[in-house]
N, CA, C and O atoms as a Maestro MAE file, in Angstrom:
{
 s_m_m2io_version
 :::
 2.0.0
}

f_m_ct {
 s_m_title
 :::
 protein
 m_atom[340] {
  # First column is atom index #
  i_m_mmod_type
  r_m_x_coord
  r_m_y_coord
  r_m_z_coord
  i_m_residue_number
  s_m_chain_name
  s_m_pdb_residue_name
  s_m_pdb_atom_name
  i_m_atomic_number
  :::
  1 25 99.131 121.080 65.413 1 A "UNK " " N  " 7
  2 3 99.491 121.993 66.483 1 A "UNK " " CA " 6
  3 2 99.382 121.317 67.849 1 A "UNK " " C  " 6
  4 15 100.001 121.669 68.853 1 A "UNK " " O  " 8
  5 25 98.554 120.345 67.765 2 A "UNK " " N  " 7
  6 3 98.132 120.011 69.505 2 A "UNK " " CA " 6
  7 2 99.396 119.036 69.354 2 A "UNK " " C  " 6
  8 15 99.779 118.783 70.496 2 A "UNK " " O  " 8
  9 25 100.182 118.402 68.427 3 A "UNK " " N  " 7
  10 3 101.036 117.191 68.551 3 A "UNK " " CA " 6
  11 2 102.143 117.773 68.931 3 A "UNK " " C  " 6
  12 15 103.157 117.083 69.032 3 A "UNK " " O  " 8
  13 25 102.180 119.229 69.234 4 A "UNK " " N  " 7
  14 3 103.636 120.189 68.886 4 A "UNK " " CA " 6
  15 2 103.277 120.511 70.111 4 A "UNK " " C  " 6
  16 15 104.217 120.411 70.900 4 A "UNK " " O  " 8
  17 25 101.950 120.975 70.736 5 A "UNK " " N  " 7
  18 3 101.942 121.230 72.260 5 A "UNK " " CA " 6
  19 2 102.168 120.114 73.132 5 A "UNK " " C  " 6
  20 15 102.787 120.219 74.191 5 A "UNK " " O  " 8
  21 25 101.659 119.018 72.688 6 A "UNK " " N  " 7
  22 3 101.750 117.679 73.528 6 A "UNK " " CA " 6
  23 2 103.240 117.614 73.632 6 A "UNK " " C  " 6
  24 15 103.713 117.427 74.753 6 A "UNK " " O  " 8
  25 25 104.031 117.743 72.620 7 A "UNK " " N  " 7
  26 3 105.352 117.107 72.812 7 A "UNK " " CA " 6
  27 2 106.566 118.140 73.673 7 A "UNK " " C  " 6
  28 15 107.643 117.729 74.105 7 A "UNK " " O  " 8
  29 25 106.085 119.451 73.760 8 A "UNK " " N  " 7
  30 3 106.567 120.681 74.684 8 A "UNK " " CA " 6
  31 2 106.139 120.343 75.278 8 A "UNK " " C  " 6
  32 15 106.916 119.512 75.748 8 A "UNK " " O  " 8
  33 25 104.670 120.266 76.155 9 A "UNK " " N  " 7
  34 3 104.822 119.887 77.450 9 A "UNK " " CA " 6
  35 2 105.582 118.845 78.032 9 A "UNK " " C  " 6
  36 15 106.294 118.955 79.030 9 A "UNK " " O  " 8
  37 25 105.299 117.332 77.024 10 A "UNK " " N  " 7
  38 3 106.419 116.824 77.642 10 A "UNK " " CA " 6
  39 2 107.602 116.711 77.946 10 A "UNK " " C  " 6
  40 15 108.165 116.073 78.836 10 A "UNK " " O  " 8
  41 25 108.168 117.757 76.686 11 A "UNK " " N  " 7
  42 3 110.321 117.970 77.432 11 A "UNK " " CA " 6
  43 2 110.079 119.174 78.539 11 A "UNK " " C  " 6
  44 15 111.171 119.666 78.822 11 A "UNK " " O  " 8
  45 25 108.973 119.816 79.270 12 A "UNK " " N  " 7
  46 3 108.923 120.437 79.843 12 A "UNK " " CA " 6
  47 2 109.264 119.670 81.242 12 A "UNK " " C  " 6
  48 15 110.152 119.713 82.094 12 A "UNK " " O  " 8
  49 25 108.178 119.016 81.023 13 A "UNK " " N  " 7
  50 3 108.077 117.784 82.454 13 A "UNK " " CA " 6
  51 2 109.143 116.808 82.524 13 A "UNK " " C  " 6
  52 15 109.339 116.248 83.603 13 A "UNK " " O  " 8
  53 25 110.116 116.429 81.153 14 A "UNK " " N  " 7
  54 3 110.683 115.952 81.665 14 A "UNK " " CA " 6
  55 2 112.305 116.952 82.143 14 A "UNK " " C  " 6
  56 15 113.119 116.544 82.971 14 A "UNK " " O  " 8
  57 25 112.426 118.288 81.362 15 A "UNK " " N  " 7
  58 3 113.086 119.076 82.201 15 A "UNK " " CA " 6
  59 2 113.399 119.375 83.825 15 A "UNK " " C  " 6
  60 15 114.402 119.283 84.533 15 A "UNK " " O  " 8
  61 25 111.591 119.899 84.096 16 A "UNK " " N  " 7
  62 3 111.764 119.629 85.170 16 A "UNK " " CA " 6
  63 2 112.111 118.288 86.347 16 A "UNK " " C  " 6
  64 15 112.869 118.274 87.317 16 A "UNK " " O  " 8
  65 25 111.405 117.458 85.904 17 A "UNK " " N  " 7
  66 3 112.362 116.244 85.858 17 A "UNK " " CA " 6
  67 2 113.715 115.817 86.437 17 A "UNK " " C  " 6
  68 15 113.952 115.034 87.357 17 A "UNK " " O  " 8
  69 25 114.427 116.434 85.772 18 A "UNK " " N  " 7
  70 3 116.185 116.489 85.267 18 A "UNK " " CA " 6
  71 2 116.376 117.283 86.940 18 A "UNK " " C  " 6
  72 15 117.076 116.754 87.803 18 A "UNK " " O  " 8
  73 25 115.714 118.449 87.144 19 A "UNK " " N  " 7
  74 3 115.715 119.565 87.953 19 A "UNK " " CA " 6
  75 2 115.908 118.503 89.226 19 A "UNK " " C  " 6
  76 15 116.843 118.240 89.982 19 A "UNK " " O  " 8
  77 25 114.821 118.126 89.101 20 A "UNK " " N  " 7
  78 3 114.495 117.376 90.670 20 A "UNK " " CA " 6
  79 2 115.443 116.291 90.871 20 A "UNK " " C  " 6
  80 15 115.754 116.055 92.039 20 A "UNK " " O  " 8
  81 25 115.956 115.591 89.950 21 A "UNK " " N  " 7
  82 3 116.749 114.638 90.143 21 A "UNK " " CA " 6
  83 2 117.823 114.805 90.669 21 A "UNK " " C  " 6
  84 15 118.441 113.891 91.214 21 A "UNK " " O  " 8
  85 25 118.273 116.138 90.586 22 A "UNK " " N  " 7
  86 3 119.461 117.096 91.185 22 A "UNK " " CA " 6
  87 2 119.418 117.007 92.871 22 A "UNK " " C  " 6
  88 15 120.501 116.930 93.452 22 A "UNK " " O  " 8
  89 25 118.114 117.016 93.690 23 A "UNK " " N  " 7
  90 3 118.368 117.023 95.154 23 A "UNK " " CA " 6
  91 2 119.449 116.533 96.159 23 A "UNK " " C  " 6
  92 15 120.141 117.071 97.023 23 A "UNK " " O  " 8
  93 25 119.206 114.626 95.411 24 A "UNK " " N  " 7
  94 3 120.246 114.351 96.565 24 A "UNK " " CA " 6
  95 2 121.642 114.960 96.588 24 A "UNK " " C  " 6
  96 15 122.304 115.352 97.549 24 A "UNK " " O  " 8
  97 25 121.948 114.939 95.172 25 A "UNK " " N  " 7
  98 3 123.118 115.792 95.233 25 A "UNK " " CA " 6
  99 2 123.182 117.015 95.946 25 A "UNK " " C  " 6
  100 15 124.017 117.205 96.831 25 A "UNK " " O  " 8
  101 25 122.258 117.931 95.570 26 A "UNK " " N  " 7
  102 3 122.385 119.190 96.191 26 A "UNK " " CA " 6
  103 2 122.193 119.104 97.505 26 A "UNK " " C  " 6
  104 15 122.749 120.049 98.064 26 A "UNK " " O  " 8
  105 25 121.586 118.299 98.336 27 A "UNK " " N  " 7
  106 3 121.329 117.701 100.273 27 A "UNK " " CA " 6
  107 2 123.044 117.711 100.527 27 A "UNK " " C  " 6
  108 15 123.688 118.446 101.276 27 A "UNK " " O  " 8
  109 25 123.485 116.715 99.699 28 A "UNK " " N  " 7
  110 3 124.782 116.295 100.075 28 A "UNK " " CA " 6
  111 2 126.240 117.458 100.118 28 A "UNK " " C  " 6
  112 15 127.093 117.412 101.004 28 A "UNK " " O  " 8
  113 25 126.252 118.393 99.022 29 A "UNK " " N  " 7
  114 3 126.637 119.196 99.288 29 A "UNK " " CA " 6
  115 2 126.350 120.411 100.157 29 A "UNK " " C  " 6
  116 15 127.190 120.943 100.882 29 A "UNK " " O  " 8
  117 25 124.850 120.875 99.992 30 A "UNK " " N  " 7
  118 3 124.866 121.354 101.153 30 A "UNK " " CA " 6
  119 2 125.146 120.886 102.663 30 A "UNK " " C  " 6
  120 15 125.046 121.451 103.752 30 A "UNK " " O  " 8
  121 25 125.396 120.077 102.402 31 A "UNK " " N  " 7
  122 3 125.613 119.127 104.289 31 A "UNK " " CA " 6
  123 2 127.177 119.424 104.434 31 A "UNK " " C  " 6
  124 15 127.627 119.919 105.467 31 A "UNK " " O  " 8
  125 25 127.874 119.135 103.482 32 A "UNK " " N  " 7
  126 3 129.233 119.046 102.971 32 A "UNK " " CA " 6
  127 2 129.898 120.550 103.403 32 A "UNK " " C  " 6
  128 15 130.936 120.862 103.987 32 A "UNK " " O  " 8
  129 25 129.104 121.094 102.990 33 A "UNK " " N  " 7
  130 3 129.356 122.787 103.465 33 A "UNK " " CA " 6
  131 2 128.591 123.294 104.487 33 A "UNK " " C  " 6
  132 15 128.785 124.470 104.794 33 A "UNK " " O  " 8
  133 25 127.799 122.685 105.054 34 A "UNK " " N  " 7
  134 3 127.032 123.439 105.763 34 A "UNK " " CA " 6
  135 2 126.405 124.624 105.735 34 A "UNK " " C  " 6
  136 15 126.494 125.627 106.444 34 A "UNK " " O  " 8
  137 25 125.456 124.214 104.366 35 A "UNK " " N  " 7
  138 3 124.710 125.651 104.198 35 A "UNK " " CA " 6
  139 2 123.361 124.870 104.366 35 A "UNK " " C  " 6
  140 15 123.058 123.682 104.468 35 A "UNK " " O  " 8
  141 25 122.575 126.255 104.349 36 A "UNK " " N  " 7
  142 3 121.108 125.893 104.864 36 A "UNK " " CA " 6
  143 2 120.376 125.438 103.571 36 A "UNK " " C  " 6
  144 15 120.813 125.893 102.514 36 A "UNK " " O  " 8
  145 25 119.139 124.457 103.525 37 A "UNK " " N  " 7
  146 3 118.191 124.457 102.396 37 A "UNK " " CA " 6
  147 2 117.945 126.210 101.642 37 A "UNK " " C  " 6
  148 15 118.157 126.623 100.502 37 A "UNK " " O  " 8
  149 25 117.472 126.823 102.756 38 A "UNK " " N  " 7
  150 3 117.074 128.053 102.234 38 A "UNK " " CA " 6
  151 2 118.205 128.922 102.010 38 A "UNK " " C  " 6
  152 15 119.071 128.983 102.883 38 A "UNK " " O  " 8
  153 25 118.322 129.688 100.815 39 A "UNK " " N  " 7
  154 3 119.626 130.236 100.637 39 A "UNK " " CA " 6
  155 2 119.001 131.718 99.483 39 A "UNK " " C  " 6
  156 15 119.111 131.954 98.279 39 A "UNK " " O  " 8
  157 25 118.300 132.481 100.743 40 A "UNK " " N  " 7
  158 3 117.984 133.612 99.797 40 A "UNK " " CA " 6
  159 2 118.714 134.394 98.876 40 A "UNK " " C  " 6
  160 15 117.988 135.022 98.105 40 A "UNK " " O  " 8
  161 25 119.824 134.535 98.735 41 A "UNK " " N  " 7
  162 3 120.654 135.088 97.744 41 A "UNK " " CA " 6
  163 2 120.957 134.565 96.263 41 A "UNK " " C  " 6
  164 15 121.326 135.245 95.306 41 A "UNK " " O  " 8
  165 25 120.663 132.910 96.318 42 A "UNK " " N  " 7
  166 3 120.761 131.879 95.632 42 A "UNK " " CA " 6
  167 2 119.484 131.811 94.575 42 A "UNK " " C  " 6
  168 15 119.485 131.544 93.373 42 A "UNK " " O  " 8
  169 25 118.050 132.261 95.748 43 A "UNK " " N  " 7
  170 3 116.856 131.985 95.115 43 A "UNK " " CA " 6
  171 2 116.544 133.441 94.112 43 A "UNK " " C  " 6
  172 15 115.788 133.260 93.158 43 A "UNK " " O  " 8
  173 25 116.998 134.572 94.277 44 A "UNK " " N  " 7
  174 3 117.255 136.016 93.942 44 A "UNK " " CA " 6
  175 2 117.497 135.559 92.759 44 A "UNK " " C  " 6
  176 15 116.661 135.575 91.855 44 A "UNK " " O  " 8
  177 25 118.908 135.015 92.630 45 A "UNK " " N  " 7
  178 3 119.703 135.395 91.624 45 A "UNK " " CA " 6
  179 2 119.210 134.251 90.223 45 A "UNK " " C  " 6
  180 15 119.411 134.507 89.036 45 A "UNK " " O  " 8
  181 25 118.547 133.000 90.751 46 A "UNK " " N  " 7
  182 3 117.766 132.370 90.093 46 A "UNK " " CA " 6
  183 2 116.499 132.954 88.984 46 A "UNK " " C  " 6
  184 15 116.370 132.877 87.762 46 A "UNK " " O  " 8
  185 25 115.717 133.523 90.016 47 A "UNK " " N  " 7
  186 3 114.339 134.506 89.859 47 A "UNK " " CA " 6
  187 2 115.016 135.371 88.559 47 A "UNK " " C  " 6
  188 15 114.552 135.470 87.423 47 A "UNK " " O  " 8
  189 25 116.450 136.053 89.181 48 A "UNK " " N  " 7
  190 3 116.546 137.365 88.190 48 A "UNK " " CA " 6
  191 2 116.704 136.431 86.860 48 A "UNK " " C  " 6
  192 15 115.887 136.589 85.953 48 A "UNK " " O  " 8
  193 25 118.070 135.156 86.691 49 A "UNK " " N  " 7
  194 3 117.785 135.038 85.737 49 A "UNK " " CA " 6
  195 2 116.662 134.515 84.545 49 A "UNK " " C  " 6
  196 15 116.694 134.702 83.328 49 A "UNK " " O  " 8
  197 25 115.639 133.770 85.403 50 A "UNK " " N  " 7
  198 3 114.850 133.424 84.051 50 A "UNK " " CA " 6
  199 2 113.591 134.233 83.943 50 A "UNK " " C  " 6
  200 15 112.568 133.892 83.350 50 A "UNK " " O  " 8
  201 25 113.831 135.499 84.681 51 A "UNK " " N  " 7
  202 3 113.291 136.832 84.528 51 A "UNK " " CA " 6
  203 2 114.248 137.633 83.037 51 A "UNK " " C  " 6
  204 15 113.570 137.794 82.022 51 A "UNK " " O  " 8
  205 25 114.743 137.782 83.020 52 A "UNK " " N  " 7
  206 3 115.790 137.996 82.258 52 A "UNK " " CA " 6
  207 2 115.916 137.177 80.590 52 A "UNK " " C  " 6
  208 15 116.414 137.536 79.522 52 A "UNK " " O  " 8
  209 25 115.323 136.165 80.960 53 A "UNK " " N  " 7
  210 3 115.646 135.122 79.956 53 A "UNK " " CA " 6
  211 2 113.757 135.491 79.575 53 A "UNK " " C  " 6
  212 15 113.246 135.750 78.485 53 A "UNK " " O  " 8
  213 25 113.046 135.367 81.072 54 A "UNK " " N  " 7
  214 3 111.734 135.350 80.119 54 A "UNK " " CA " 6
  215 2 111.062 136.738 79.352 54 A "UNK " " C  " 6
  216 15 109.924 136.726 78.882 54 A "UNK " " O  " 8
  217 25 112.157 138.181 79.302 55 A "UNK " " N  " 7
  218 3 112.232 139.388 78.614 55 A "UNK " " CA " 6
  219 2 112.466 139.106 77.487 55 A "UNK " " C  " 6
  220 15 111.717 139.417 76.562 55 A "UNK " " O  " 8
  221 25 113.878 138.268 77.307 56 A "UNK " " N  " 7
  222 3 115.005 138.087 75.841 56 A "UNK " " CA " 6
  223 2 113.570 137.197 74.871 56 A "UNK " " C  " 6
  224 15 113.479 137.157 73.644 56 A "UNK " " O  " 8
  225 25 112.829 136.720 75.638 57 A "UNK " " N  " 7
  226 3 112.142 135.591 74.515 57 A "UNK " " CA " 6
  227 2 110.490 136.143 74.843 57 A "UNK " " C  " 6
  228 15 109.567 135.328 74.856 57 A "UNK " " O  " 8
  229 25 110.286 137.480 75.076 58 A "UNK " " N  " 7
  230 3 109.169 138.102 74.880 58 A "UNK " " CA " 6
  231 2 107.943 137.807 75.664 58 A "UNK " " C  " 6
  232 15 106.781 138.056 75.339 58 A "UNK " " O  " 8
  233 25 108.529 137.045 77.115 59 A "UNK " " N  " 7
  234 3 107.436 136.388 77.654 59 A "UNK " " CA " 6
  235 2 107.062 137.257 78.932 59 A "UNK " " C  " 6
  236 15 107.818 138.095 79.423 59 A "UNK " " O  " 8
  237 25 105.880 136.965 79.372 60 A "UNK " " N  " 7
  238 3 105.483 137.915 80.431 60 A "UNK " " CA " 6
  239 2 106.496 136.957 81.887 60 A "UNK " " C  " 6
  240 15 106.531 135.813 82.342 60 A "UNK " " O  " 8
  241 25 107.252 138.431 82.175 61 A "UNK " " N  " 7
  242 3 108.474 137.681 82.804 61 A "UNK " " CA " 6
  243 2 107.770 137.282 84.878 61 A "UNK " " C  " 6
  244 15 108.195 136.600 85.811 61 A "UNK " " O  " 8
  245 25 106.438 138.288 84.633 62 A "UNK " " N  " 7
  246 3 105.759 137.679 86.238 62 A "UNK " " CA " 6
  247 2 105.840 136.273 86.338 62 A "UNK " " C  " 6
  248 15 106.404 135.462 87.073 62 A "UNK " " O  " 8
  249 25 104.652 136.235 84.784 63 A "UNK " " N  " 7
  250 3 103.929 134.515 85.103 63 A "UNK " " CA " 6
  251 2 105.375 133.382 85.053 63 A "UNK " " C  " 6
  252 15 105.337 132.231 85.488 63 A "UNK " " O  " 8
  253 25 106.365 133.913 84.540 64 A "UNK " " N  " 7
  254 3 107.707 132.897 84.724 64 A "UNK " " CA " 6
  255 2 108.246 132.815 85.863 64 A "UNK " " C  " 6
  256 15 108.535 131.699 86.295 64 A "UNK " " O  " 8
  257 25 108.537 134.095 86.699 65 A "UNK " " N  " 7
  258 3 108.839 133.687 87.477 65 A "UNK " " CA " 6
  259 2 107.933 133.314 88.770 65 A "UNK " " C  " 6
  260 15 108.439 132.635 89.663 65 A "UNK " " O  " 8
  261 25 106.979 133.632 88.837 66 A "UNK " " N  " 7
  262 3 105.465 132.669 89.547 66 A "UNK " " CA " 6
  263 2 106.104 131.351 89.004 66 A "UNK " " C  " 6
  264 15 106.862 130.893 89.859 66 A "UNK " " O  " 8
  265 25 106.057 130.558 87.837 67 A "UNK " " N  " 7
  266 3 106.840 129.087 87.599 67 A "UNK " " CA " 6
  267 2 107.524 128.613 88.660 67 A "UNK " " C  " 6
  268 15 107.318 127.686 89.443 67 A "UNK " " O  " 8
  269 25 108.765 129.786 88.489 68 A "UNK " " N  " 7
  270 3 110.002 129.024 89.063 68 A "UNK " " CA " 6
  271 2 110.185 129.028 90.382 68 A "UNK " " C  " 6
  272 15 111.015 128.336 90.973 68 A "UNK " " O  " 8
  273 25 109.079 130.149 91.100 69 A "UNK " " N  " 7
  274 3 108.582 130.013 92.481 69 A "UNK " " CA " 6
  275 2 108.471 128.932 92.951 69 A "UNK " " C  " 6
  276 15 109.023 128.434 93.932 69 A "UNK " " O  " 8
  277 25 107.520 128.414 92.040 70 A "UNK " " N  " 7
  278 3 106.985 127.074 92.713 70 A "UNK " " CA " 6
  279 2 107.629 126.165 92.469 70 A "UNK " " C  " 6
  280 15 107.775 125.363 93.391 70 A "UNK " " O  " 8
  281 25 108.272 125.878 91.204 71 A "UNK " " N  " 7
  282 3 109.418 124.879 91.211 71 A "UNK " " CA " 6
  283 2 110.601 125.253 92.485 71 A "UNK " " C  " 6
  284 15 110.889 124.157 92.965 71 A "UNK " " O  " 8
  285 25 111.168 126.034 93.007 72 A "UNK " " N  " 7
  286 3 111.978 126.258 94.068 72 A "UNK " " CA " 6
  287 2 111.596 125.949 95.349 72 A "UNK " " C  " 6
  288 15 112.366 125.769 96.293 72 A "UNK " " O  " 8
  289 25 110.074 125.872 95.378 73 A "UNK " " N  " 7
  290 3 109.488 126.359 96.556 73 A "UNK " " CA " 6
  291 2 109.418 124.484 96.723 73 A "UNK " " C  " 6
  292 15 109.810 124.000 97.786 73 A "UNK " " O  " 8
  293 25 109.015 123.762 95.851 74 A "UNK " " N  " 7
  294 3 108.838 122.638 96.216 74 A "UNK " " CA " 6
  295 2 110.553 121.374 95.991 74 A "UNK " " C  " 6
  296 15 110.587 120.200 96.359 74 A "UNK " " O  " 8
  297 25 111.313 121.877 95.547 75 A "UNK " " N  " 7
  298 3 112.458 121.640 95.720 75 A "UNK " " CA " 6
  299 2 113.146 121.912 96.874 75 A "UNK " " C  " 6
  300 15 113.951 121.064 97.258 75 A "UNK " " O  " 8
  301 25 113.010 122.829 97.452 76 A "UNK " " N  " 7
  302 3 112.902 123.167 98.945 76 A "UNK " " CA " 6
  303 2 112.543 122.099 100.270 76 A "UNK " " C  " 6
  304 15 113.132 121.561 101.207 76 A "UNK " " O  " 8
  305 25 111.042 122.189 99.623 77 A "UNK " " N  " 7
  306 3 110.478 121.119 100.743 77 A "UNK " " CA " 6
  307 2 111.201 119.665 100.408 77 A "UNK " " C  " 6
  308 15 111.465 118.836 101.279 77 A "UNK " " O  " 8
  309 25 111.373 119.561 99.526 78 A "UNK " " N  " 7
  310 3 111.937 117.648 98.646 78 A "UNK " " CA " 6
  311 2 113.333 117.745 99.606 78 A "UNK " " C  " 6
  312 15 113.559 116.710 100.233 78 A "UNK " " O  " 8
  313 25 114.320 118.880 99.810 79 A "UNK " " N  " 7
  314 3 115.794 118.569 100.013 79 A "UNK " " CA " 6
  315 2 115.119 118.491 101.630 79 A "UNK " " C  " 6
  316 15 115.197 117.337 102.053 79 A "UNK " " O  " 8
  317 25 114.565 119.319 102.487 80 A "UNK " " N  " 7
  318 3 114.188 119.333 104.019 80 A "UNK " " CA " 6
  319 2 113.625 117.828 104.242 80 A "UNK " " C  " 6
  320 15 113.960 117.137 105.204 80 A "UNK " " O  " 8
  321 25 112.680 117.387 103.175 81 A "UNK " " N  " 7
  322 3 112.689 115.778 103.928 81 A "UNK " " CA " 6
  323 2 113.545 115.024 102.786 81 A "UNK " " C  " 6
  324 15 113.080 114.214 101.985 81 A "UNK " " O  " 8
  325 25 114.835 115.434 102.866 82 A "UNK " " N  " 7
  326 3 115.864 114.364 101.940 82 A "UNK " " CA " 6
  327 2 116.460 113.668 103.032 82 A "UNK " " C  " 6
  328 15 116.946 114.551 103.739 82 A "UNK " " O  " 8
  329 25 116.685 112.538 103.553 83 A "UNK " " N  " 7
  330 3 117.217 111.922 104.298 83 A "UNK " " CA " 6
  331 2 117.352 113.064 105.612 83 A "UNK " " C  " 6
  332 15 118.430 113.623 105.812 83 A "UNK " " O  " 8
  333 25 116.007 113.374 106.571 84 A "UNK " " N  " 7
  334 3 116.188 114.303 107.721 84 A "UNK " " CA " 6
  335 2 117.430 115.030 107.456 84 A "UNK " " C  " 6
  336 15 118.560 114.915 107.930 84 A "UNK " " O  " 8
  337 25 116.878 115.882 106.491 85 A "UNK " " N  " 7
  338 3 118.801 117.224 106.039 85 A "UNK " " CA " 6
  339 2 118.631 118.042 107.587 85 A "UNK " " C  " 6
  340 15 119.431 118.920 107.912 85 A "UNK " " O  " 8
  :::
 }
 m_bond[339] {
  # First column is bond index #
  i_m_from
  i_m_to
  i_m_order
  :::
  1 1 2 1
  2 2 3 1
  3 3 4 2
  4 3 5 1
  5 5 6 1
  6 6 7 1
  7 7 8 2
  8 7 9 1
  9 9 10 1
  10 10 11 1
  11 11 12 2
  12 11 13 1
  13 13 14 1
  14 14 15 1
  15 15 16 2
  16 15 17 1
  17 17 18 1
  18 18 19 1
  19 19 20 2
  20 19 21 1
  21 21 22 1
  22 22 23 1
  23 23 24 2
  24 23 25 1
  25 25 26 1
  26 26 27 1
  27 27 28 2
  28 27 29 1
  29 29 30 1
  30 30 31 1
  31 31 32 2
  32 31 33 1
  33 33 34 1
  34 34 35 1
  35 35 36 2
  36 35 37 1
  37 37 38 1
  38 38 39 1
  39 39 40 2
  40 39 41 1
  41 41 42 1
  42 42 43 1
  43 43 44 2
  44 43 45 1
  45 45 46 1
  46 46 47 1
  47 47 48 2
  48 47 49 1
  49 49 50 1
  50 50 51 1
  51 51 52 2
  52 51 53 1
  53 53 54 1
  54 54 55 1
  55 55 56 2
  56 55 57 1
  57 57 58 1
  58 58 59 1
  59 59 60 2
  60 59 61 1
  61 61 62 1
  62 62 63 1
  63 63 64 2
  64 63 65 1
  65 65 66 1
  66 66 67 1
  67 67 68 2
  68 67 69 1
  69 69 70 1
  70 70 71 1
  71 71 72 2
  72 71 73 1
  73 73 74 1
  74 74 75 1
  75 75 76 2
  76 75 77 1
  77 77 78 1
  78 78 79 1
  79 79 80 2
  80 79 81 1
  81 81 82 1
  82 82 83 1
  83 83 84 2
  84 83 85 1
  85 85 86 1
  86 86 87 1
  87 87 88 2
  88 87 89 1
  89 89 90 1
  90 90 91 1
  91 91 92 2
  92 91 93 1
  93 93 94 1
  94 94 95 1
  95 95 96 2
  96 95 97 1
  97 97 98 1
  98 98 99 1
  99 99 100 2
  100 99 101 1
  101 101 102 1
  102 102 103 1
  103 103 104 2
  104 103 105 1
  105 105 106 1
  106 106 107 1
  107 107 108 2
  108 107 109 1
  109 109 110 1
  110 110 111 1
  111 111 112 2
  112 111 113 1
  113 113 114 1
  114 114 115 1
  115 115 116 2
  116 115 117 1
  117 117 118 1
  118 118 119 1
  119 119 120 2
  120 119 121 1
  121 121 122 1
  122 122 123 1
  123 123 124 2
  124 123 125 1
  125 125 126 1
  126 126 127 1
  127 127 128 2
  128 127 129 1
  129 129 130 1
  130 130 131 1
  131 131 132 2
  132 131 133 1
  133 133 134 1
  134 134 135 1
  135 135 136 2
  136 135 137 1
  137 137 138 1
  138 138 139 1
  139 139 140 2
  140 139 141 1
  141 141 142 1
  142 142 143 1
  143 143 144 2
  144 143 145 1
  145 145 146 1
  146 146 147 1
  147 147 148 2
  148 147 149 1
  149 149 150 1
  150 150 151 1
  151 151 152 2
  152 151 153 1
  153 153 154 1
  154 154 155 1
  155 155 156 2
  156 155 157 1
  157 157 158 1
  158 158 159 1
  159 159 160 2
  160 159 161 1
  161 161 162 1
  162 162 163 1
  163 163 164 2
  164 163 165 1
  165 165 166 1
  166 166 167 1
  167 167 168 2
  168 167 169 1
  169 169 170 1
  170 170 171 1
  171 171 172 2
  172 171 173 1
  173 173 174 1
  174 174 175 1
  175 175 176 2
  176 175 177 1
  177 177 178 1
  178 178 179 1
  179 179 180 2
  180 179 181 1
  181 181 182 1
  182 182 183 1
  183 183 184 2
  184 183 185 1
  185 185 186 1
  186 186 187 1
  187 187 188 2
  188 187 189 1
  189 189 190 1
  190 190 191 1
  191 191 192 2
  192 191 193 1
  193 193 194 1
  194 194 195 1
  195 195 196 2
  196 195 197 1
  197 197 198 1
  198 198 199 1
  199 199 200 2
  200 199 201 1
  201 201 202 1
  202 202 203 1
  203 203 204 2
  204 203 205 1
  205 205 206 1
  206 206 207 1
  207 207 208 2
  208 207 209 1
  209 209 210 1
  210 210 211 1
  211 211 212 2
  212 211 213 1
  213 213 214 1
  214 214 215 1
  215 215 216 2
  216 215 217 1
  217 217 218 1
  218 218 219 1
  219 219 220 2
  220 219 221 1
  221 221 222 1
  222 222 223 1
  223 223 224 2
  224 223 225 1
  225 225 226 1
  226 226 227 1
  227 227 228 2
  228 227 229 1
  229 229 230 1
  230 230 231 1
  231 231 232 2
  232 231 233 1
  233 233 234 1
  234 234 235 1
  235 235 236 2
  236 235 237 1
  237 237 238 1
  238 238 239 1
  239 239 240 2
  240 239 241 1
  241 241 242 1
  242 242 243 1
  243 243 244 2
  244 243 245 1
  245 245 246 1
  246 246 247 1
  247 247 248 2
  248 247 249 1
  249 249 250 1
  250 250 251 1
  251 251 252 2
  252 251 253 1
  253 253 254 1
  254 254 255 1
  255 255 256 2
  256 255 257 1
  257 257 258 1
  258 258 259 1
  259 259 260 2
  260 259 261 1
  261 261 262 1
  262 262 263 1
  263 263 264 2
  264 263 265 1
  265 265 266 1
  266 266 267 1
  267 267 268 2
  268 267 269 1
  269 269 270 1
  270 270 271 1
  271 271 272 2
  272 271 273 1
  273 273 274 1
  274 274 275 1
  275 275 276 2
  276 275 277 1
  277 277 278 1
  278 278 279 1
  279 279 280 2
  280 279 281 1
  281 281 282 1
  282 282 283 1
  283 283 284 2
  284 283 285 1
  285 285 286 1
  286 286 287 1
  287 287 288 2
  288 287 289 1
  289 289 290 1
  290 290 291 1
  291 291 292 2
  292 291 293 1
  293 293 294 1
  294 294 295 1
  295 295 296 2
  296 295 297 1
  297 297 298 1
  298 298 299 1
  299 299 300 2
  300 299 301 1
  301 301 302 1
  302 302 303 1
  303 303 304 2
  304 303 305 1
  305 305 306 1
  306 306 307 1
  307 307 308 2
  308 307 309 1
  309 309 310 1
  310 310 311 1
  311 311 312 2
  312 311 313 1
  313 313 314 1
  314 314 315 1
  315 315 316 2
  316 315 317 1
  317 317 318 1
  318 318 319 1
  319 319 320 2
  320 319 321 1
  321 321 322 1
  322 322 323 1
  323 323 324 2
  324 323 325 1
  325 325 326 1
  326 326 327 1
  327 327 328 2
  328 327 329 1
  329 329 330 1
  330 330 331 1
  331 331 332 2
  332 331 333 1
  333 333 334 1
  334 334 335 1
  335 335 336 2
  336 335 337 1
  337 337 338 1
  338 338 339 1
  339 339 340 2
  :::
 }
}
């Protein structure tokens, strides 16, 4: 069991991972369009879905999206010091 948790956490981390690797791109288009880092409608509709997703798979859908808070919240700060956006 612990070899089955060890190995979820790690496609977890390296998921998130994958996530973060996404910035410069996302700096660049947002520059491209001129939208802001912060894009409350964007972060909503995020929240709802893996609220949504963390119902379908029986999970307490707070503590998920508390997760993805903080994954957003610090993706946030990563694109604001991406090359002075």
């Amino acid at each position: 069991m612990r070899k089955q948790i060890d190995e979820i956490d790690s496609q977890i981390v390296d998921l998130i991972s994958k996530r973060f690797e996404l910035v410069p791109e996302i700096v660049r288009l947002k520059k491209q369009n001129n939208l802001p880092v912060f894009q409350p409608e964007r972060e909503r509709h995020v929240f709802e879905l893996v609220r949504q997703k963390a119902l379908e798979n029986k999970l307490d859908s707070v503590l998920v999206v508390k997760i993805f808070e903080l994954i957003v919240s610090e993706m946030k700060k990563q694109q604001e010091n991406f090359n002075d956006y």
